[in-house]
C-alpha positions as a Markdown table, in Angstrom:
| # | Residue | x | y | z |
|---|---|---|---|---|
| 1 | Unk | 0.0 | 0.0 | 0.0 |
| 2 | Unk | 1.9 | 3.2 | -1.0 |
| 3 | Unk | 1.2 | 6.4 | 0.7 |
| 4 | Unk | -2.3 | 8.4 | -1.2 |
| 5 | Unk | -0.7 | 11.5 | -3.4 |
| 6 | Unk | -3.4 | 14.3 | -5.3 |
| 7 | Unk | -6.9 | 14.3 | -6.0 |
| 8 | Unk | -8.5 | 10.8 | -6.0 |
| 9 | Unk | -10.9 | 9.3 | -8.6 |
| 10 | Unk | -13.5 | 7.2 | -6.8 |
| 11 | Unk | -16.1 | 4.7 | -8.7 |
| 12 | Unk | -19.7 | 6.0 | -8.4 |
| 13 | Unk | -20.6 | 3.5 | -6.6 |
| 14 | Unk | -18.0 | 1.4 | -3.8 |
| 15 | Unk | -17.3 | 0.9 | 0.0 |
| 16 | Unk | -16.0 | 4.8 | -0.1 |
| 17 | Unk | -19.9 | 5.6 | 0.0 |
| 18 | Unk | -19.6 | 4.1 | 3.9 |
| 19 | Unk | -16.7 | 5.1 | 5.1 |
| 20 | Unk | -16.0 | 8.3 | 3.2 |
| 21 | Unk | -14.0 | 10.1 | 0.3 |
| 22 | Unk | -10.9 | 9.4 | 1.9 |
| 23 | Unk | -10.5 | 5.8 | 2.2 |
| 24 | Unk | -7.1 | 5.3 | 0.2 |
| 25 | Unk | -5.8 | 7.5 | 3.3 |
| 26 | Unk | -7.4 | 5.2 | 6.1 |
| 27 | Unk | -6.8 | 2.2 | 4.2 |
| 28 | Unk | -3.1 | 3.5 | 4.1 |
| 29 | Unk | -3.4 | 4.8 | 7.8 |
| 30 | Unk | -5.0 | 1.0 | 8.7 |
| 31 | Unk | -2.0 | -0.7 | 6.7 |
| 32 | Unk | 1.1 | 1.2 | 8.8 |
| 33 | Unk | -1.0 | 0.7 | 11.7 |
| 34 | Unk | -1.1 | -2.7 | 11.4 |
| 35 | Unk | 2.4 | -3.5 | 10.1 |
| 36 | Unk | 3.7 | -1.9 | 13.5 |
| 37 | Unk | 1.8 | -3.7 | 15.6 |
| 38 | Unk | -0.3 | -0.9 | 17.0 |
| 39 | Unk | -3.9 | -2.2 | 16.2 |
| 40 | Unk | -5.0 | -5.8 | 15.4 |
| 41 | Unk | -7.8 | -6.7 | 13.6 |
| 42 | Unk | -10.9 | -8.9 | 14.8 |
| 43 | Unk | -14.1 | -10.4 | 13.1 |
| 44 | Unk | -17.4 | -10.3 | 14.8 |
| 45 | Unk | -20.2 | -12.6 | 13.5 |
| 46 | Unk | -23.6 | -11.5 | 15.3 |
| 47 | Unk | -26.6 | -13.7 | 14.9 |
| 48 | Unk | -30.0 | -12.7 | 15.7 |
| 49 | Unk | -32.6 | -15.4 | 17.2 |
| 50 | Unk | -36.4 | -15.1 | 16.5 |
| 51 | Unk | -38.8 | -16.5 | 18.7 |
């Protein structure tokens, strides 16, 4: 993941739509953070029961 540089060109539609225009810069962020060990990640699955 290399560092985000100038103006970016997003799809009309994507995942940018939830978490915002600048998701090559938290993706980036995300990446760094996680190659020096400062966050991990975890999955959650969440089931709901009906009755």
């Amino acid at each position: 993941m290399q560092e985000p540089k100038g103006e970016q060109s997003l799809p009309e539609l994507g995942v940018h739509l939830l978490v915002g225009n600048d998701i090559r810069t938290k993706a980036y962020n995300l990446r760094r953070n996680l190659d020096e060990g400062r966050v991990s990640l975890i999955e959650t699955v969440a089931v709901k029961h009906c009755i």
